[in-house]
N, C-alpha and C positions, 0 to 999 in steps of 0.2 A: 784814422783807421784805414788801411791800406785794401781796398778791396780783391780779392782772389776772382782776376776775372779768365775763363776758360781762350787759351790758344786759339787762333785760325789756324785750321789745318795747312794754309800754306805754309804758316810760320811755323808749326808744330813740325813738316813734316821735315822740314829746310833744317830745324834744329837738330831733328834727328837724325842727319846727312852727319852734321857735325860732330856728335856726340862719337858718333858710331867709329869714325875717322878720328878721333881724342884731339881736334882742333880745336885751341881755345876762342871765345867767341864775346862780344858783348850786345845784349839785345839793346836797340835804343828805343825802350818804353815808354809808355804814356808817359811816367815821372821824366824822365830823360827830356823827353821830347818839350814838357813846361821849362825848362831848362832854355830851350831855342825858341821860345815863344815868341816873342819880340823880334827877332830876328826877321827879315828877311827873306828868308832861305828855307827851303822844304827841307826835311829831315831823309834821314835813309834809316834800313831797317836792324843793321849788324855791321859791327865793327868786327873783323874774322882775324887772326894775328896767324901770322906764315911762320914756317921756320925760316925756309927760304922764299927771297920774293917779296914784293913788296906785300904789307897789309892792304885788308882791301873793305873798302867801304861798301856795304853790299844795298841794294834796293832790288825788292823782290818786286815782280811784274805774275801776272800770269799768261799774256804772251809777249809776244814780239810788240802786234798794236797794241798795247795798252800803253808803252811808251811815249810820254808827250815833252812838248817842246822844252817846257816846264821842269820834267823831271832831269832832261838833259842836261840846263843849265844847274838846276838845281847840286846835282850828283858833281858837274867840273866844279862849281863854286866852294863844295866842300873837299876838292881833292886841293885848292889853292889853300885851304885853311889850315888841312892836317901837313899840309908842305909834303918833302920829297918823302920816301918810303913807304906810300900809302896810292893804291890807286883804287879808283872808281870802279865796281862793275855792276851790270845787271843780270839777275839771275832770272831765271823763268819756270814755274808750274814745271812737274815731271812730264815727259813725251807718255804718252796714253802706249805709244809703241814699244819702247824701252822703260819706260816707271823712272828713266833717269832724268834728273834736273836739267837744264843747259842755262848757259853763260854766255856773254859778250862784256868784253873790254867798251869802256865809257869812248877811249880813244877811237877802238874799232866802229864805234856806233856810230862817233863823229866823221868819220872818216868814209863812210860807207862800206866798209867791210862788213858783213851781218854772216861772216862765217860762226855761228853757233858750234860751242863745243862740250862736249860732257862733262859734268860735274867735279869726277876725278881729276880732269885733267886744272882744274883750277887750284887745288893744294899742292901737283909738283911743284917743284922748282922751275922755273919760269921766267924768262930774260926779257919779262912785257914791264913797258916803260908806259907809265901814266898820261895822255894826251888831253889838255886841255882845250875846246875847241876858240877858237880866234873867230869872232864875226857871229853872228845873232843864226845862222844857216844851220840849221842840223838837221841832216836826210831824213826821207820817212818819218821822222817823229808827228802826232798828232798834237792837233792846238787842243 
């Protein structure tokens, strides 16, 4: 018997971004996630499919630090898995100033670019190329 258990409001509110925007989505749920049990590798939170653009594996954060070493590796190891058309990002809690979400590319993270960008701008169409990072180093990330 499958338990009906209540949304985090980050997740509720992240879905509701999506719904709203008619983006199709797959949540990677507790079932899901027994699935990667064995595994490895951390999981991420939604599978999001583009029109244009690559798909993009998402792992929700509620800031910037809550990002750790772990999740870094975690997020490029599964952009090697799903292969080319698929990239990494991290999403973050709404700005208390704008109620809107922001984003970073897994690449950009690796890379030290920590330009944050609004939520919208992550469903246009988008010439961002998926960056694996080379070497155990990832900026600012927390152990």
């Amino acid at each position: 018997m499958k338990k009906n258990r209540k949304k985090s409001p980050r997740r509720a509110a992240f879905e509701q971004v999506l719904y709203l925007a008619n983006i199709p989505f797959v949540d990677v749920d507790d079932a899901k996630r027994a699935i990667f049990a064995g595994a490895d590798i951390g999981t991420f939170d939604y599978l999001v499919y583009r029109q244009d653009g690559p798909n993009l594996l998402v792992m929700l954060k509620d800031r910037q630090a809550a990002v750790t070493n772990q999740n870094v590796a975690d997020l490029a190891e599964w952009e090697k898995v799903f292969g080319a058309g698929f990239a990494a990002v991290f999403v973050f809690d709404p700005l208390q100033s704008t109620g809107l979400h922001t984003w970073i590319m897994l690449g950009d993270w690796v890379s030290g670019e920590r330009r944050l960008q609004v939520i919208d701008d992550l469903f246009s169409p988008s010439p961002c190329v998926p960056v694996s990072p080379s070497g155990s180093l990832f900026p600012e990330a927390t152990a």
